[in-house]
N, C-alpha and C positions, 0 to 999 in steps of 0.2 A: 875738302877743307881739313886740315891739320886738326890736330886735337891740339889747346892752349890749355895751359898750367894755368890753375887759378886759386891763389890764397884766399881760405875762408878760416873761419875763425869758431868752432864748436866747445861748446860747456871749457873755456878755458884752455882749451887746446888748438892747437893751430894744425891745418893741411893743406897740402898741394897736390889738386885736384885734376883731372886734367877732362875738358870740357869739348866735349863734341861740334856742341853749337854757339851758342851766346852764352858769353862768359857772365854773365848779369844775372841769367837764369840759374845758375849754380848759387852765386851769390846767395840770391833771393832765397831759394831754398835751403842752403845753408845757414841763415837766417832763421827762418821758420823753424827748426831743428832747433835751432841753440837756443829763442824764445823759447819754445816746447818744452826743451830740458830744464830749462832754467826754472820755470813756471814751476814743472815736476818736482824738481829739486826743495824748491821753497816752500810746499805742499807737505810733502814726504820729508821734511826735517830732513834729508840725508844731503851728503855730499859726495855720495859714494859715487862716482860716475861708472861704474858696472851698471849698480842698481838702476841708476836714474835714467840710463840709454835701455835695459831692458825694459821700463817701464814706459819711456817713449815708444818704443819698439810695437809693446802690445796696443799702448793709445794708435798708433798709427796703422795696424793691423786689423784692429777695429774698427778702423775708419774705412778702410780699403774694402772690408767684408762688407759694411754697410752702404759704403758707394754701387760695389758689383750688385748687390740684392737691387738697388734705385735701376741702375742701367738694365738688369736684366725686366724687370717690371714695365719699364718705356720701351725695351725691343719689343715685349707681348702686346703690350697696345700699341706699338706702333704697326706690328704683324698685325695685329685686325684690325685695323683701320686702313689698312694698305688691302686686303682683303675687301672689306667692308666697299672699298672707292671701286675694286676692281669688278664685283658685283655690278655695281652702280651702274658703270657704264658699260659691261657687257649689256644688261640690261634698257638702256640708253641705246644704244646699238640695234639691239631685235626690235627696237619699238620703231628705228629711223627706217627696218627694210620691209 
């Protein structure tokens, strides 16, 4: 599938984007960004849009370090619990022979 140009519209600035998949998904995220900044912006008294995209920047960085810690926590307990089942039924097994 082609890559499709897709105007989004970020902190007052406009771009054309060009989208791999669903053009809707850019949107939407593009979206979510300009909320973001915007929110930032009106927080932080500034208008500076340097500032306000580095500080989006680090909110969303933080976000990302805090999602990998959650995912890495569910692969360990899902590693023993997939361990845990695999016991199980070896055990289940010696007891049918």
């Amino acid at each position: 599938m082609p890559k499709q140009p897709v105007r989004v519209h970020i902190f007052n600035q406009s771009y054309t984007l060009l989208a791999d998949g669903d053009p809707g998904e850019v949107e939407m995220v593009a979206h979510e960004i300009d909320e973001l900044m915007s929110n930032i912006a009106s927080r932080a008294g500034t208008g500076d849009s340097t500032r306000v995209a580095v500080l989006a920047c680090l909110h969303l960085a933080d976000k990302l370090r805090s999602t990998e810690a959650q995912l890495r926590s569910i692969e360990d307990k899902s590693s023993r619990i997939a361990g845990l089942l695999e016991r199980a039924l070896d055990d289940a097994q010696l007891e049918n022979v």
